[in-house]
Each structure stands twice: as C-alpha cells, then as structure tokens.
C-alpha positions as CSV (number, residue, x, y, z in Angstrom):
1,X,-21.4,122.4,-0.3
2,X,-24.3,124.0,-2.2
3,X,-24.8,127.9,-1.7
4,X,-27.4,129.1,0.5
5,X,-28.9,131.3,-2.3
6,X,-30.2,127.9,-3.7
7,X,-32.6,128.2,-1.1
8,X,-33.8,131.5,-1.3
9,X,-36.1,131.4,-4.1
10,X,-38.2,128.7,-1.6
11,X,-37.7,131.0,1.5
12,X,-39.7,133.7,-0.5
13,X,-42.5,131.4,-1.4
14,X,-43.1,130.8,2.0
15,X,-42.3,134.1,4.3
16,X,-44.9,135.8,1.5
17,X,-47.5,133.6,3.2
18,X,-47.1,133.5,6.5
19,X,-50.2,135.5,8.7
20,X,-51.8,137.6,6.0
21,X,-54.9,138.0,7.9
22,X,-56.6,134.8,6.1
23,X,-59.5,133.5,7.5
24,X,-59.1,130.5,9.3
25,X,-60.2,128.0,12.1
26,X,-62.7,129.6,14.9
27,X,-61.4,129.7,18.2
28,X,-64.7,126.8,18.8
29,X,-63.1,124.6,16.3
30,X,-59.4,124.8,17.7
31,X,-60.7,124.3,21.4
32,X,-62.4,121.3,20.3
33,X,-59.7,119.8,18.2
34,X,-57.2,120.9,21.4
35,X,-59.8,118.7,23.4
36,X,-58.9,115.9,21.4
37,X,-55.2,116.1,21.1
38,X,-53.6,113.6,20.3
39,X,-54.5,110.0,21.4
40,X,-58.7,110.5,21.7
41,X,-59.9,110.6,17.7
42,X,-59.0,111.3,14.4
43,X,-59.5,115.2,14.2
44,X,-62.4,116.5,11.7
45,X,-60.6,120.1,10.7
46,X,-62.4,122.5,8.8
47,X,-60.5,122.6,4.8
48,X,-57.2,124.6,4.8
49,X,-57.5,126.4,1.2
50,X,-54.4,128.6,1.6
51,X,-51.1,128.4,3.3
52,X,-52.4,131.6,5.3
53,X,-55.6,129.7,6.5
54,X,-53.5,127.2,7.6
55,X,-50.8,128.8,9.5
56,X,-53.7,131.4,11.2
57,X,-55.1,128.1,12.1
58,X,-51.8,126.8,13.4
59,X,-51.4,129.8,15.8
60,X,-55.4,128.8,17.0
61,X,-54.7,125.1,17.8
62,X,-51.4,125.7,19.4
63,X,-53.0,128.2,21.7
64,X,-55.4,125.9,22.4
65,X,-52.7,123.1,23.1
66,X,-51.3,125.1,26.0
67,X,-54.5,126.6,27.6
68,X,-55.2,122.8,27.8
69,X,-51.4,122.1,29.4
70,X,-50.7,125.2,31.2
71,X,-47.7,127.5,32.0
72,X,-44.9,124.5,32.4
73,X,-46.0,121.8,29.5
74,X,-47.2,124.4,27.1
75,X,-44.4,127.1,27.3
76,X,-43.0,127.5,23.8
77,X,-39.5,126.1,23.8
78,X,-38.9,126.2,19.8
79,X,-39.8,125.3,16.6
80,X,-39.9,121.8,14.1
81,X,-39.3,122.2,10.4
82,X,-41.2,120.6,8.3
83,X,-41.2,118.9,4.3
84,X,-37.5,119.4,4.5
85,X,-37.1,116.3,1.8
86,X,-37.8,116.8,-1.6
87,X,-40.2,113.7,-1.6
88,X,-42.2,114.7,1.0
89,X,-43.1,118.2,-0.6
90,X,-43.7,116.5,-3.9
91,X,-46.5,114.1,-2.5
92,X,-47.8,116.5,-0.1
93,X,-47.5,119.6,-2.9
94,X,-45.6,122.5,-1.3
95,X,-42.6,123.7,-2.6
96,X,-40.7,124.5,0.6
97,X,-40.7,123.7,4.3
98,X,-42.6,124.6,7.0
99,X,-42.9,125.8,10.3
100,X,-44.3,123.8,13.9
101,X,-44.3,125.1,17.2
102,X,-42.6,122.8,20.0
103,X,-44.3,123.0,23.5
104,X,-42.0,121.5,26.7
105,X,-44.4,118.8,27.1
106,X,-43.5,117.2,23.5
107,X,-39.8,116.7,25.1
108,X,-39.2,113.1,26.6
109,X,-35.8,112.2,28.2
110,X,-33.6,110.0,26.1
111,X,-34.4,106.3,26.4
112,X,-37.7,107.2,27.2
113,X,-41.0,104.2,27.5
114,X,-43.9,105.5,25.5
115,X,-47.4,103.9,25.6
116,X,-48.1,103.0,21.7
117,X,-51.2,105.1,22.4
118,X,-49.6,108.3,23.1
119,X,-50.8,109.3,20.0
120,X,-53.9,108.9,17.1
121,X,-51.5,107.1,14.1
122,X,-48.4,107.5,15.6
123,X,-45.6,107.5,13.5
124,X,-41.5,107.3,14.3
125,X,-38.7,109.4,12.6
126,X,-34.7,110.0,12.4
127,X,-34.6,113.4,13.2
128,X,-31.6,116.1,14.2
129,X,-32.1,119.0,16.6
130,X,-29.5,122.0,17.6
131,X,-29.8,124.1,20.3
132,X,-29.3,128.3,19.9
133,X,-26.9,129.8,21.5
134,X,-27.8,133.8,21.0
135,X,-30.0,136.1,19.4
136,X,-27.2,136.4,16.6
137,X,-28.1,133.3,14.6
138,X,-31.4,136.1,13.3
139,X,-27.9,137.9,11.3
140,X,-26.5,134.3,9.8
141,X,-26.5,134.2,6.5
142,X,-24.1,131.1,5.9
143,X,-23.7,128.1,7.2
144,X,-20.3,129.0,9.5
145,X,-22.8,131.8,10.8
146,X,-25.5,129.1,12.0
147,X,-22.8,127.4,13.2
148,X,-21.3,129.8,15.8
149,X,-24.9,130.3,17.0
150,X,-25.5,126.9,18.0
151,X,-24.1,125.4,21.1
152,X,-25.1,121.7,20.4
153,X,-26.6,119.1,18.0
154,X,-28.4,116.4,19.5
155,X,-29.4,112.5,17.7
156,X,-33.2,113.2,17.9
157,X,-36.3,111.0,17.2
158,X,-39.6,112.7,16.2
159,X,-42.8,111.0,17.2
160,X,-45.4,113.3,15.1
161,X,-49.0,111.7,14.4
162,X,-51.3,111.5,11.3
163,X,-54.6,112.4,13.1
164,X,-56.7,111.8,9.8
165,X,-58.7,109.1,9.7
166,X,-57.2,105.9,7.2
167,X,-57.6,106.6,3.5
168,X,-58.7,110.1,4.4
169,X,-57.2,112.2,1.8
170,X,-55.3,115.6,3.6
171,X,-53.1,117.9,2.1
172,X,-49.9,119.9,3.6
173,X,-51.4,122.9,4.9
174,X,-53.8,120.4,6.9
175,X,-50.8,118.8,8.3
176,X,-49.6,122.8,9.0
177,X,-52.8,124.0,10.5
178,X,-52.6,120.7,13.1
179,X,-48.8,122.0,14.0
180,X,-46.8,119.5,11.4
181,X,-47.8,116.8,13.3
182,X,-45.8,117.5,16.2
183,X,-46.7,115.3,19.2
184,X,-43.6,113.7,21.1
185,X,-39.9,113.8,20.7
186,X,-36.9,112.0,22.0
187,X,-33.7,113.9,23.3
188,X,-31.2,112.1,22.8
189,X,-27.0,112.3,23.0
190,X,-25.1,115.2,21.4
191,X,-22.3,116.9,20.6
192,X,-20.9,120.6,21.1
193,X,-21.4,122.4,17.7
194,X,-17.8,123.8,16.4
195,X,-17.4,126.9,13.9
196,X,-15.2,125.7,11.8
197,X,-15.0,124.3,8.2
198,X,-14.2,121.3,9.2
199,X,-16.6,120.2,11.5
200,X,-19.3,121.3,8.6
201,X,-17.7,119.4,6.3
202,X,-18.3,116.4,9.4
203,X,-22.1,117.1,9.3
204,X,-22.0,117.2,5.5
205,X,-20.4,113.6,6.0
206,X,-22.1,112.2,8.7
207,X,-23.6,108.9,8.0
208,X,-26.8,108.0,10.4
209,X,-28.8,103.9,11.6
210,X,-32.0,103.0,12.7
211,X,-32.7,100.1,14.6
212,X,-35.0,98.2,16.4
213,X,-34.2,95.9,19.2
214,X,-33.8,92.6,16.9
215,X,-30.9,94.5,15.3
216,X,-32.6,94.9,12.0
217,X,-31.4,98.5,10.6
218,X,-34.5,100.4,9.4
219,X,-32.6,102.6,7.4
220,X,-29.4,104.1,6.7
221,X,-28.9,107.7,5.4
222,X,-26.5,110.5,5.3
223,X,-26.9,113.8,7.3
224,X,-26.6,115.4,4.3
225,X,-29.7,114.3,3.3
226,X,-31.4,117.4,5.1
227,X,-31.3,120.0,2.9
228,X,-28.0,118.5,1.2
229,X,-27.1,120.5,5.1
230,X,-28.6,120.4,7.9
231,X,-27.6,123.8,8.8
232,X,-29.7,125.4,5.8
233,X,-32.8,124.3,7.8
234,X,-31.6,126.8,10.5
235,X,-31.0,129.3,7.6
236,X,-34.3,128.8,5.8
237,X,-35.7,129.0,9.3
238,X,-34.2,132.6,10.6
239,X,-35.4,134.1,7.0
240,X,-39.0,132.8,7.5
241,X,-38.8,134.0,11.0
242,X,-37.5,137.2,9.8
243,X,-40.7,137.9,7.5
244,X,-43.0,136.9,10.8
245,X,-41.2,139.4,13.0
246,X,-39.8,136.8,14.8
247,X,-36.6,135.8,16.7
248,X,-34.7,132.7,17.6
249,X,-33.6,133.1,21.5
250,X,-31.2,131.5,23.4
251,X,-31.8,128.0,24.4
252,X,-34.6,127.3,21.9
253,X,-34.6,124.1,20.2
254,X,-35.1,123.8,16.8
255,X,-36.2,120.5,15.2
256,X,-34.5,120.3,11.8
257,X,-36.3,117.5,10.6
258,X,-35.9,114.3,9.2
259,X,-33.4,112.3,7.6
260,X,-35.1,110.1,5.7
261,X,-37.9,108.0,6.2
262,X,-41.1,107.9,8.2
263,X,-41.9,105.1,9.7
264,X,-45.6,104.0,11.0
265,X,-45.6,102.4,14.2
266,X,-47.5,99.4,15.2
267,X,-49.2,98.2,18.6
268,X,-46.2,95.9,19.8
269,X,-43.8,96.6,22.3
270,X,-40.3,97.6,20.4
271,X,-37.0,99.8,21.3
272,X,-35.7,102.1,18.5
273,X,-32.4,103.1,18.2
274,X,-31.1,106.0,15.9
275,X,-27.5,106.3,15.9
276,X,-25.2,109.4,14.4
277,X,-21.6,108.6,12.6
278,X,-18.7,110.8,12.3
279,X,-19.6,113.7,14.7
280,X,-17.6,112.7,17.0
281,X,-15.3,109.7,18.1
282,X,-18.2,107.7,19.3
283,X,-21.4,107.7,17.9
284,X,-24.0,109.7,19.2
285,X,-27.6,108.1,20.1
286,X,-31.4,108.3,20.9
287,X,-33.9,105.6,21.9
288,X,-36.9,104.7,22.7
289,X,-39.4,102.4,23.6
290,X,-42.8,102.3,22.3
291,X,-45.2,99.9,25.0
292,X,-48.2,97.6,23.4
293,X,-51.2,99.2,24.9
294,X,-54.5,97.3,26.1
C-alpha cells in the first residue's frame, strides 16, 4: 500500500487555503442562492477567483442552507470529500481534494424513492462512507490509525447536482463555494470497521457493481480506486481539518467519495444498485430509486 507521505505534499496545497479572510459571497447572494436550493433554477454565483473566496463562500451558503431547514435537517452531521480521482482534478484543475459539509437532511434511508426532481441536474455516484468512532482519529497518521477510529463503513450512493446551467463553463472552486455539490445521499448496508492489516488489505481489495434494475452493470471498479485507499481520504481529511481548527467527533459521517464514475441521471423511473465485494462474506449494498416526475 502506498505511504501516506505521498499525500502530504497535496494536504499542504490545500490546508494553506482554507479561510484566509478572502472576500467572498455577500450574505444577500448566499440567502438567495439558499432560496433556490436545489430543485428551483440553475444558480447564478458570483466568480470564485481563489480557493479562499470559494471556501468563505462555502461557509455563507451552507449557513444559509440550514437557516432555510432549521435545527433537525440542517444540523451538521459531517463532511464529503471531494476531487478524490485524479481525473476529476485534472478536468476541473485543482491538485487535491476538497472539503463539503453534510447536513441530516441530505441522508435518505437505504432503498430510498427519490423524485427525479429532487434536484437542478442531478447526477448519481458509487460512493463509500465510515462512521468516526472518537475524537482520536484528529492523532492518525496511518491508515491502521483511521482504522481503529472508525466504527463502520457503509456502501453509499451520492446524489450531488450540477446547478449550472448546460454548456455553462464552471470551475472547481464554483463547485466548492456551492458545497461540492452535495444534495442527497443514500445509506446503505455496512460493515464493522476492524484494525487490523488484514482487513486493510480487504478494502485495498475490494472490488465494487453498479446496476440498474435491467441488470446492466454501470460500472465496475476497485475500492482501491479512492486514493489507491480509501482510508487516505480520512487522513487527508484530519490534516485539512487540522489547519481549520477543526475536529472530527464521534458519530460524524464522512463521505469519502467516489469510486469511479459519475453518472447523469435522466427523467425516467429507474432503481440503482451499488454493490461492495470482499468486505465481508456477503456483499454489502445501497439502492435507490429515482421516480419520473411530471
């Protein structure tokens, strides 16, 4: 397994950024955008010129978010990680992940019914989520550290959105200032997380499916996939955090991002299935339906 100092050249690039007192959105602009979130319009935001701008405006627009949901569906429950793949941060331009805030009212029970209008441009992704078990994962600086942190780690669709208008030309830190995209997400089955070697070396092997309900796999693709380990999202994570004054707490969900592909979804009525291999003796699922809408 590759060394978690591979990653730490990237983890400076983007703790150095993080809420340097940039200007960004007004607190107008994110109330109005907030208004709109996220199945009215495509959202006019104001250019994002620097990773600070954008996260400043993050912080905005998610406050927004839950003024607009109140204490239950817009209580912080954890964070996403986003541009974990090396193709998505070479078309979007960044040169590390990123970081969304999850609210309690993005989290849908497994086999969930979604309208297809839950959303402007929704979208559908294989994703993986763990769960934290203590304040400890903020001293982890391996991946047998993350691991006996964790308590569980769950098969987990992401739902984000694109809300830009089609053949509207955005760049990462737009997608960071409107929270990654984050919108809805699927819980779905999981497995306790075990500090061992062994059961790393079983994440590093895992293999994952995508289907929809003809059968037709979507894609296939290794765990590994995510950071060549999933578990150095959580580490890139706690260091980022670190340089925010930040810290992880017990129960939060973090969203490690995906394993492949994103997929654009359509106006038809469809189940997903994303399956996990190897984990455990039986595979591990999520699923969802997405509903046609008038």
């Amino acid at each position: 397994m590759p060394r978690f100092s591979n990653f730490l050249f990237s983890i400076a690039l983007a703790s150095s950024s993080f809420f340097s007192f940039a200007e960004c959105m007004s607190l107008e602009d994110a109330n109005r955008l907030a208004s709109l979130y996220p199945n009215k319009a495509a959202l006019d935001l104001p250019p994002q010129k620097t990773l600070d701008e954008a996260y400043c405006s993050q912080a905005r627009y998610v406050q927004a978010i839950q003024e607009k949901w109140g204490e239950v569906e817009g209580k912080q429950v954890g964070y996403k990680i986003g541009f974990t793949g090396k193709a998505g941060q070479k078309k979007f331009d960044i040169s590390h992940p990123a970081i969304g805030i999850l609210l309690d009212g993005m989290i849908e029970e497994n086999e969930a019914t979604l309208s297809f209008d839950f959303g402007y441009r929704p979208m559908i992704e294989p994703d993986l989520l763990v769960f934290v078990k203590d304040e400890h994962i903020m001293q982890a600086d391996n991946l047998l550290d993350v691991a006996k942190s964790l308590t569980s780690i769950h098969a987990f669709i992401e739902m984000p959105t694109i809300q830009f208008r089609l053949g509207k030309v955005f760049t990462s830190r737009d997608l960071i200032a409107l929270n990654v995209g984050a919108t809805k997400m699927i819980m779905g089955e999981g497995v306790e997380v075990q500090a061992t070697p062994a059961f790393l070396a079983k994440i590093a092997a895992a293999q994952t499916a995508f289907f929809d309900d003809s059968g037709k796999m979507i894609q296939s693709a290794p765990l590994s996939n995510l950071m060549e380990h999933p578990f150095h999202a959580v580490l890139w994570l706690v260091e980022a955090l670190k340089a925010q004054g930040k810290t992880l707490k017990k129960g939060d969900y973090i969203s490690l991002g995906a394993v492949g592909r994103l997929f654009p979804l359509f106006n038809e009525t469809k189940t997903y299935t994303y399956r996990i291999n190897g984990l455990s003796n039986a595979p591990i699922m999520s699923r969802v339906t997405v509903k046609a809408s008038n």
